[in-house]
C-alpha positions as protocol buffer text, in pm:
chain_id: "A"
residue {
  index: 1
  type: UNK
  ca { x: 5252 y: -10310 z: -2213 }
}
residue {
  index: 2
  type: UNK
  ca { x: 5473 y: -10035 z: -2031 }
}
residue {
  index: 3
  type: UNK
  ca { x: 5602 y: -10363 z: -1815 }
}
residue {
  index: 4
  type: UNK
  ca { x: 5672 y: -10527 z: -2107 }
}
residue {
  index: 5
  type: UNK
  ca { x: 5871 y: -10262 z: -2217 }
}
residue {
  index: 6
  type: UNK
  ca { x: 6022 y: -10184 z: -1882 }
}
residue {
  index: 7
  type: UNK
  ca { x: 6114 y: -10570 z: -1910 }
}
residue {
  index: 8
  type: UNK
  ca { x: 6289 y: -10531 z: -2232 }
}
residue {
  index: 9
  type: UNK
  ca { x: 6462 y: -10151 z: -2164 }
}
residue {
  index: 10
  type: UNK
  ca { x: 6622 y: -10355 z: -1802 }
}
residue {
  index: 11
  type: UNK
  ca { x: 6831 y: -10640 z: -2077 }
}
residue {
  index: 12
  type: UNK
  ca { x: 6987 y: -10361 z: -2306 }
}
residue {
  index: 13
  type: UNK
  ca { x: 7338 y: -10257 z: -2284 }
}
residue {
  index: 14
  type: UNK
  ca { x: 7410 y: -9938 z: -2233 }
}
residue {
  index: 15
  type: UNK
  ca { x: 7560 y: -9915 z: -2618 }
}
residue {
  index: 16
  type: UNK
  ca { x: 7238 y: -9976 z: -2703 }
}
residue {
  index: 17
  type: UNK
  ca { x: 7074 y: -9643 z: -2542 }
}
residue {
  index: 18
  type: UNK
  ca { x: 7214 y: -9469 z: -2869 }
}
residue {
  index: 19
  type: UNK
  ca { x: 6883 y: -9520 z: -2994 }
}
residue {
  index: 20
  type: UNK
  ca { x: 6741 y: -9253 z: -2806 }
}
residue {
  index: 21
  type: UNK
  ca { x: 7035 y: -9081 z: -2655 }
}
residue {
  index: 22
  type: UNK
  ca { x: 7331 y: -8885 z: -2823 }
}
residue {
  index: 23
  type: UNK
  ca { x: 7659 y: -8992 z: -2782 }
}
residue {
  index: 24
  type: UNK
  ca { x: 7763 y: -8726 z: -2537 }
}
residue {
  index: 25
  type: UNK
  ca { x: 7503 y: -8818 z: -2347 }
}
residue {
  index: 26
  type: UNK
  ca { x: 7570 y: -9192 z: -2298 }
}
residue {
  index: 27
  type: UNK
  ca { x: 7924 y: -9102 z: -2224 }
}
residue {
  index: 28
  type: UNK
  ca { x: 7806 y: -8927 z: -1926 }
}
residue {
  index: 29
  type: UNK
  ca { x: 7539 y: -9179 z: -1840 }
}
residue {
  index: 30
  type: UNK
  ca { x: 7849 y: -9398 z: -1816 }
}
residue {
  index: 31
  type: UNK
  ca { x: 8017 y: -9184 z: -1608 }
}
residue {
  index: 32
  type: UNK
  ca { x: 7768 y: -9100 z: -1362 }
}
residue {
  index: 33
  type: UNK
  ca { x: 7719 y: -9495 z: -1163 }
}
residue {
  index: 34
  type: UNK
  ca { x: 7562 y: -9331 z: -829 }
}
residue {
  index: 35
  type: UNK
  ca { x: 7218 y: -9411 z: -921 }
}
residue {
  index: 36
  type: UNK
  ca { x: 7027 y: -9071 z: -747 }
}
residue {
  index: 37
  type: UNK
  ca { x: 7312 y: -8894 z: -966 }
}
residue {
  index: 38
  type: UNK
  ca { x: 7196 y: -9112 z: -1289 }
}
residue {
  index: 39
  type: UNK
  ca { x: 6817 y: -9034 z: -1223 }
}
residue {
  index: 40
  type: UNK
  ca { x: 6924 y: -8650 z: -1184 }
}
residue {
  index: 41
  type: UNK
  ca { x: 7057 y: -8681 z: -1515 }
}
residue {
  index: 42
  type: UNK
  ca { x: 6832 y: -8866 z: -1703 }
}
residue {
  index: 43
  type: UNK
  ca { x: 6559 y: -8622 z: -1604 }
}
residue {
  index: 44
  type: UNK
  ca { x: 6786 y: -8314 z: -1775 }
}
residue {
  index: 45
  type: UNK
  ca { x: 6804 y: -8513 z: -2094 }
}
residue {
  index: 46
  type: UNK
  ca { x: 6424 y: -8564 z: -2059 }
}
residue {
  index: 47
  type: UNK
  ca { x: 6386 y: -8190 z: -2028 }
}
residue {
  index: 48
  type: UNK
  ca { x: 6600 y: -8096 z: -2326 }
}
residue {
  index: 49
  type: UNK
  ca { x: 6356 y: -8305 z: -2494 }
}
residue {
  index: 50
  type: UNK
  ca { x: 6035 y: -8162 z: -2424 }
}
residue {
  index: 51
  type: UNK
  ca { x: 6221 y: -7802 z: -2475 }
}
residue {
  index: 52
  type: UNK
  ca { x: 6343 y: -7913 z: -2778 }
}
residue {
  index: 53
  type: UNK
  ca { x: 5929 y: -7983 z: -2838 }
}
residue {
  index: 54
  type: UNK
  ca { x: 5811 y: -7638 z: -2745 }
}
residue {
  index: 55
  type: UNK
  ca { x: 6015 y: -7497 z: -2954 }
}
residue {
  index: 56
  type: UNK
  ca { x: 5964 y: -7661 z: -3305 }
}
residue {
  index: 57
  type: UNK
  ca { x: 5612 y: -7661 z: -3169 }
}
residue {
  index: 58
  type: UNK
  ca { x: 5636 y: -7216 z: -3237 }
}
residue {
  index: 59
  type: UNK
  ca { x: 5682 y: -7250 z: -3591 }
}
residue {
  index: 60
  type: UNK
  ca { x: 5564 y: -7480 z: -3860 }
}
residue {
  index: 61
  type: UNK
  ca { x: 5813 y: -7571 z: -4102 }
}
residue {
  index: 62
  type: UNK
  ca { x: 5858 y: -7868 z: -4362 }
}
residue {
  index: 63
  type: UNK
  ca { x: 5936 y: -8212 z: -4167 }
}
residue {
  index: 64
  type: UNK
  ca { x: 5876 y: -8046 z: -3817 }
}
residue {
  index: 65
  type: UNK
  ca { x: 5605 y: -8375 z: -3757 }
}
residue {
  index: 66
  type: UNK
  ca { x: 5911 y: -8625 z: -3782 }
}
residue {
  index: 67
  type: UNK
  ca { x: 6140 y: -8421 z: -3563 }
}
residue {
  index: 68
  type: UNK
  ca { x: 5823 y: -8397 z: -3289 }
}
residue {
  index: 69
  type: UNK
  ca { x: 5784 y: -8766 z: -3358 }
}
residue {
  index: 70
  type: UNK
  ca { x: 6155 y: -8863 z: -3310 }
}
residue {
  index: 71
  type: UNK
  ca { x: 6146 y: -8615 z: -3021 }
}
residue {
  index: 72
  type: UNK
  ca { x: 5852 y: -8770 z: -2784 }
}
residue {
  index: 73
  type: UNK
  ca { x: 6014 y: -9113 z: -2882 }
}
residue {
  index: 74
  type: UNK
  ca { x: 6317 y: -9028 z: -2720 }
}
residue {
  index: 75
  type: UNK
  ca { x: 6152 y: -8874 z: -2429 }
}
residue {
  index: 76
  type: UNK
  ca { x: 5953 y: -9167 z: -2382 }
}
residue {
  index: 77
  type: UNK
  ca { x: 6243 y: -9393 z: -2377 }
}
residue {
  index: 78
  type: UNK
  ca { x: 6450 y: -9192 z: -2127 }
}
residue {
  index: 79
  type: UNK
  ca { x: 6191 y: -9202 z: -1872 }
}
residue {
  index: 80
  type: UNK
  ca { x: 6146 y: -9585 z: -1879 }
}
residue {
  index: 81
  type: UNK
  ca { x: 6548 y: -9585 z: -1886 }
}
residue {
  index: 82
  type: UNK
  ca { x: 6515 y: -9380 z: -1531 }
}
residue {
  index: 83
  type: UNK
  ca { x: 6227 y: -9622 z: -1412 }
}
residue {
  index: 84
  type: UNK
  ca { x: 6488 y: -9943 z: -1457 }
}
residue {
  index: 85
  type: UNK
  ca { x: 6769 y: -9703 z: -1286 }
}
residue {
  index: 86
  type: UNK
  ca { x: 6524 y: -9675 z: -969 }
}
residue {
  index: 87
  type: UNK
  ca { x: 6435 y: -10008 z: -1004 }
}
residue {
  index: 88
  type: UNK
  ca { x: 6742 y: -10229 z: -995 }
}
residue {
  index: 89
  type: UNK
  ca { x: 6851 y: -9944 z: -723 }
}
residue {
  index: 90
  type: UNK
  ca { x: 6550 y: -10051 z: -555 }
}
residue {
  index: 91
  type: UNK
  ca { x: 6654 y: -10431 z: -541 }
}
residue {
  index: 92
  type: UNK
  ca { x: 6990 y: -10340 z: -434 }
}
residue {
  index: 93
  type: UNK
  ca { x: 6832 y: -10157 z: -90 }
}
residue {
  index: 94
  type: UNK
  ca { x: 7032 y: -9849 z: -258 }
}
residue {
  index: 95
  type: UNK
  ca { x: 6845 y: -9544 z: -76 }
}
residue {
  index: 96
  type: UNK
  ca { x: 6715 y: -9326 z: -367 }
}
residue {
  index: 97
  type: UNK
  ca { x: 6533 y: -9020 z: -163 }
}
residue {
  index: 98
  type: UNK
  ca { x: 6744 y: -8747 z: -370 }
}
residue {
  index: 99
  type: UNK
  ca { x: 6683 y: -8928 z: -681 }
}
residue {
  index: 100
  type: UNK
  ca { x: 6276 y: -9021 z: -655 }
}
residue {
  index: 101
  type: UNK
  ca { x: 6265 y: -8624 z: -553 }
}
residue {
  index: 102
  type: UNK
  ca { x: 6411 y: -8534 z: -855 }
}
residue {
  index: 103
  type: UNK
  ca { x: 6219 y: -8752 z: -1019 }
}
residue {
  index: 104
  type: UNK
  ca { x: 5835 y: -8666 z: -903 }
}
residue {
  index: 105
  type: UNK
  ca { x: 5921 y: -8242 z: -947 }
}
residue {
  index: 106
  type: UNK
  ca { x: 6042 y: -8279 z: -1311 }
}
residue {
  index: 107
  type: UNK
  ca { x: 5756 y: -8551 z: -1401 }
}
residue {
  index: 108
  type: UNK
  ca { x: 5506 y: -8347 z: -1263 }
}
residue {
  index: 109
  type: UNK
  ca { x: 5615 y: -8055 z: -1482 }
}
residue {
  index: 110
  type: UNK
  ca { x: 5625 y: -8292 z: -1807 }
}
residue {
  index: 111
  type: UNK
  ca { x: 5327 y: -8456 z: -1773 }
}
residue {
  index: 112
  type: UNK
  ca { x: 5151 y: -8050 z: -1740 }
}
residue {
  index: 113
  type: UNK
  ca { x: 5349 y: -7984 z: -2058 }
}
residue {
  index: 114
  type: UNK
  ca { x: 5261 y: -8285 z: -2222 }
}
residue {
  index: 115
  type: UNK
  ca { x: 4938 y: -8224 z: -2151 }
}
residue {
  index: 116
  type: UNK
  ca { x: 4894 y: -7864 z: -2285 }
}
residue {
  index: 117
  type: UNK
  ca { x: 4989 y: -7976 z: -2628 }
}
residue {
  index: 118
  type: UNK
  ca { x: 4740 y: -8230 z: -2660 }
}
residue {
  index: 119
  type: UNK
  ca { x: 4413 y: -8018 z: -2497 }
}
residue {
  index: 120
  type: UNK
  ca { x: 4573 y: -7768 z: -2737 }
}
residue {
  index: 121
  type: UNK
  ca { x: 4659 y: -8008 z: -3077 }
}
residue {
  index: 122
  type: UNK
  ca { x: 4816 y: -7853 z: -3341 }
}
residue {
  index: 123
  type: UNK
  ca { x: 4745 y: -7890 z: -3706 }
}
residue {
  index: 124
  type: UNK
  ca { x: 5005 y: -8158 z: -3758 }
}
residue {
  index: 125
  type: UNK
  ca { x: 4910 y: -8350 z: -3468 }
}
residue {
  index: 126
  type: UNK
  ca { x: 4799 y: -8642 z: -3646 }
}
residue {
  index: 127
  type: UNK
  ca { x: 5141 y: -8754 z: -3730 }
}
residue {
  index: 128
  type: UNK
  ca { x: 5283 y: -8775 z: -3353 }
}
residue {
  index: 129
  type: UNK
  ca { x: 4995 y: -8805 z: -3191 }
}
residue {
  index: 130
  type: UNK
  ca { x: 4989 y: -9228 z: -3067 }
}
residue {
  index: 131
  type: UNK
  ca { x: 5354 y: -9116 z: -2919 }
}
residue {
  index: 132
  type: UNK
  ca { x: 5224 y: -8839 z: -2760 }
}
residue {
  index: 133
  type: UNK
  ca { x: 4963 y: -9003 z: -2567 }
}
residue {
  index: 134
  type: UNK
  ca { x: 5225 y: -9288 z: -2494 }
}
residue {
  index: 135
  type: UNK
  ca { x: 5472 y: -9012 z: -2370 }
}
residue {
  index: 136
  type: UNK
  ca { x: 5202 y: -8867 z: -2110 }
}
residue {
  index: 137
  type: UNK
  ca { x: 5106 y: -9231 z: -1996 }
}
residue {
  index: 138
  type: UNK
  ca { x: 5484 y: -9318 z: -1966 }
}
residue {
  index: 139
  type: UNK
  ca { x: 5512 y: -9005 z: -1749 }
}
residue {
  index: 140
  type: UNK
  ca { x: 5173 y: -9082 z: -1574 }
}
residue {
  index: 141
  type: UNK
  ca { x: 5238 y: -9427 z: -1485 }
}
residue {
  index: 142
  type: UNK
  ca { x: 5651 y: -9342 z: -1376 }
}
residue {
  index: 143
  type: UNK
  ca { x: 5535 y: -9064 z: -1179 }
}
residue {
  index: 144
  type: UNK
  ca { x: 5265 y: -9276 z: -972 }
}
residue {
  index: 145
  type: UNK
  ca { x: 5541 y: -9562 z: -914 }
}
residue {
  index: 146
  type: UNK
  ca { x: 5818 y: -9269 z: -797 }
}
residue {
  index: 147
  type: UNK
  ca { x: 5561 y: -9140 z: -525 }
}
residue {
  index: 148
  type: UNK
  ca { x: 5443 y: -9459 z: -407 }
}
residue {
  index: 149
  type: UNK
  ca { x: 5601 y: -9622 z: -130 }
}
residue {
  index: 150
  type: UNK
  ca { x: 5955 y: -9775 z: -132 }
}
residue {
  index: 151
  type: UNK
  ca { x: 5906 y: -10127 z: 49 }
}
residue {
  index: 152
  type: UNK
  ca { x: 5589 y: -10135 z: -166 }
}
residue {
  index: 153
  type: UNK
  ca { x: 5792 y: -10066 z: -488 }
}
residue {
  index: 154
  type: UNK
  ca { x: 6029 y: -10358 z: -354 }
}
residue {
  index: 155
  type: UNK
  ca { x: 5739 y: -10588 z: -278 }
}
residue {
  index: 156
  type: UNK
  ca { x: 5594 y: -10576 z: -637 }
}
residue {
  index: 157
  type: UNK
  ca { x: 5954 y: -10605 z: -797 }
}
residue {
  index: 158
  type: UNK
  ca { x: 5973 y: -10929 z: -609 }
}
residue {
  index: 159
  type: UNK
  ca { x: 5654 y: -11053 z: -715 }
}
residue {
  index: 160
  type: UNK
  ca { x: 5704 y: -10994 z: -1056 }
}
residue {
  index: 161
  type: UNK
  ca { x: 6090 y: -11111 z: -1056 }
}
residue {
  index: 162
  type: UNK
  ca { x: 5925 y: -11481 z: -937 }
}
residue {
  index: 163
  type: UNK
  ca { x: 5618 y: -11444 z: -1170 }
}
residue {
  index: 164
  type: UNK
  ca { x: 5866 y: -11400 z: -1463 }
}
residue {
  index: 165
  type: UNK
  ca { x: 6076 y: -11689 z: -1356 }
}
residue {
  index: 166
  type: UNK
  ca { x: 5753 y: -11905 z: -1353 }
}
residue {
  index: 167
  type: UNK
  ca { x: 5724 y: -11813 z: -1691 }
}
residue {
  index: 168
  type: UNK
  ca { x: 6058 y: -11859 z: -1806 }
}
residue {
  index: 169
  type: UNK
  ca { x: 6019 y: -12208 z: -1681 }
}
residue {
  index: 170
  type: UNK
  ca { x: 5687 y: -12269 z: -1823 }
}
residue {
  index: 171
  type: UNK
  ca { x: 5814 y: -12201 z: -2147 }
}
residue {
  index: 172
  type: UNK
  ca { x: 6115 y: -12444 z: -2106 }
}
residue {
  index: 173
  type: UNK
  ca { x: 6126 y: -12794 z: -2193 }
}
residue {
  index: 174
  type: UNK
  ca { x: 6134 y: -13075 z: -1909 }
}
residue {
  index: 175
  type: UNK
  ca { x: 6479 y: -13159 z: -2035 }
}
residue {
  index: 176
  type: UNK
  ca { x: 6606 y: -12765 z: -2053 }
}
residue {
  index: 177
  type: UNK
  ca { x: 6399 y: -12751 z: -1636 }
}
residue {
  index: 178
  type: UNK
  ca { x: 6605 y: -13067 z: -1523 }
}
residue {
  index: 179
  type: UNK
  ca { x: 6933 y: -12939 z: -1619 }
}
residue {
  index: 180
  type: UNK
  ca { x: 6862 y: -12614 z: -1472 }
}
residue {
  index: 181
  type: UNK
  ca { x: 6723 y: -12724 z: -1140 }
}
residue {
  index: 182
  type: UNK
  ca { x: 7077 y: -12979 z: -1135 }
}
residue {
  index: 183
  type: UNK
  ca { x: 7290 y: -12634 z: -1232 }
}
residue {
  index: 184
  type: UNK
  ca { x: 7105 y: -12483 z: -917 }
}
residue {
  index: 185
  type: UNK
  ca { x: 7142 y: -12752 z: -691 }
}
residue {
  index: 186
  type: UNK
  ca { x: 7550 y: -12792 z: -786 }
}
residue {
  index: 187
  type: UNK
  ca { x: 7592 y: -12382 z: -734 }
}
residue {
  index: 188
  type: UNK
  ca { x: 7442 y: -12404 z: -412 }
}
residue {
  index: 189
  type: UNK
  ca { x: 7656 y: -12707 z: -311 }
}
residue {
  index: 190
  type: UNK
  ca { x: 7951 y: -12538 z: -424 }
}
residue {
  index: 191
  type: UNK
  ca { x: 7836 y: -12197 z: -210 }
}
residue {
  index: 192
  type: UNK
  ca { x: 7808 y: -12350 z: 75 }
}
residue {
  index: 193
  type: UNK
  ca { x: 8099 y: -12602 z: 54 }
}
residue {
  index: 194
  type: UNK
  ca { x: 8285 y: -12242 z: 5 }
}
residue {
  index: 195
  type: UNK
  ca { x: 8115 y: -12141 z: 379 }
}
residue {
  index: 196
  type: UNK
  ca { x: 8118 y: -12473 z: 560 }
}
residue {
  index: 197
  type: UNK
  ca { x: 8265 y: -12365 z: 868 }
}
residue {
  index: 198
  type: UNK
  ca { x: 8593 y: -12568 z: 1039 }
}
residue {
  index: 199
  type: UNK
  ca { x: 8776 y: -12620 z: 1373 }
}
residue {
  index: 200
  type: UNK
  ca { x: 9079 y: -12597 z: 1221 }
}
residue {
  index: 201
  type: UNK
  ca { x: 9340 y: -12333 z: 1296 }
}
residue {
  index: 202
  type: UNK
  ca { x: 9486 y: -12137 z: 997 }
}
residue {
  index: 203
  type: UNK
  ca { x: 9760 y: -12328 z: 861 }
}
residue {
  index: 204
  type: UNK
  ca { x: 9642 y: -12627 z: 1004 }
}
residue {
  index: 205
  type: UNK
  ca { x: 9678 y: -12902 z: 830 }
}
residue {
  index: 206
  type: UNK
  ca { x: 9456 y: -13254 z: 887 }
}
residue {
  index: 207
  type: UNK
  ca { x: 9678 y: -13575 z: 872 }
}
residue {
  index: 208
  type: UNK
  ca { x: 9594 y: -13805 z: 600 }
}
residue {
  index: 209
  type: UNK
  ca { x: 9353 y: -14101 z: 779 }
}
């Protein structure tokens, strides 16, 4: 499921991180391109969240469930947003060891958080509590991939890139496959038509047979 959403969180536009980020703060996602500097940030806005948590989590009040709902949603969402950051990094042979740093010290200190609320439930817990558990899994599973090793990381993202093209395929007709393998074959022509190395001196010019 979290690939699946991983998946899905790698094919939105940026506009579309409004869901779970203010506006401010996908203005300076969209500033920030260096991707160690992106992770950085993503794990402040991550912070604010669970902060933000703590501290409707001191006093009940009317509608305090929806806010801790809305809250842990968001949460949830930015650290899958930081996973794809890493990732596509990752594929790019971008070297992220400022970035995964970042990462694994302010995951470890969610997950703890996280944690604490639900050994310690509160009376209203009923109402956030299946994005709760996904929140601590999220942070769980992210935290495992940031400390594992890099070329591993890469392996498995190259694996799954060519297992999802399989599937792609699979799930295309024979017509929709034979126009796409032709599309292939002319690109590749093209590419190395473009390469195709030559004799000739620059500015030469080859008389006309």
């Amino acid at each position: 499921m979290k690939l699946l959403v991983l998946l899905l969180s790698a094919l939105l536009p940026l506009a579309a991180q409004k869901d779970f980020l203010t506006g401010d703060e996908v203005d300076q996602v969209r500033l920030v391109q260096e991707p160690n500097a992106r992770l950085q940030l993503y794990m402040l806005f991550a912070k604010q969240r669970i902060d933000q948590v703590d501290s409707l989590l001191k006093k009940e009040k009317p509608g305090r469930s929806a806010l801790l709902h809305d809250l842990l949603d968001e949460f949830t969402k930015i650290i899958e947003a930081a996973d794809t950051v890493a990732d596509d990094a990752i594929k790019r042979k971008v070297a992220l060891d400022e970035g995964l740093m970042a990462v694994i010290k302010a995951e470890r200190v969610f997950a703890e958080r996280l944690t604490k609320i639900k050994d310690a439930p509160p009376k209203d817990i009923a109402r956030y509590e299946l994005v709760l558990e996904t929140a601590i899994e999220t942070t769980t599973d992210s935290l495992e991939i940031a400390q594992s090793d890099v070329k591993d990381r890469s392996g498995q993202l190259a694996t799954r890139e060519q297992n999802e093209r399989k599937e792609r395929e699979a799930l295309m007709g024979e017509k929709e496959l034979g126009e796409k393998k032709v599309a292939e074959k002319k690109e590749a022509a093209a590419e190395a038509k473009r390469k195709a190395p030559t004799l000739k001196r620059k500015g030469e010019v080859v008389p006309p047979k």
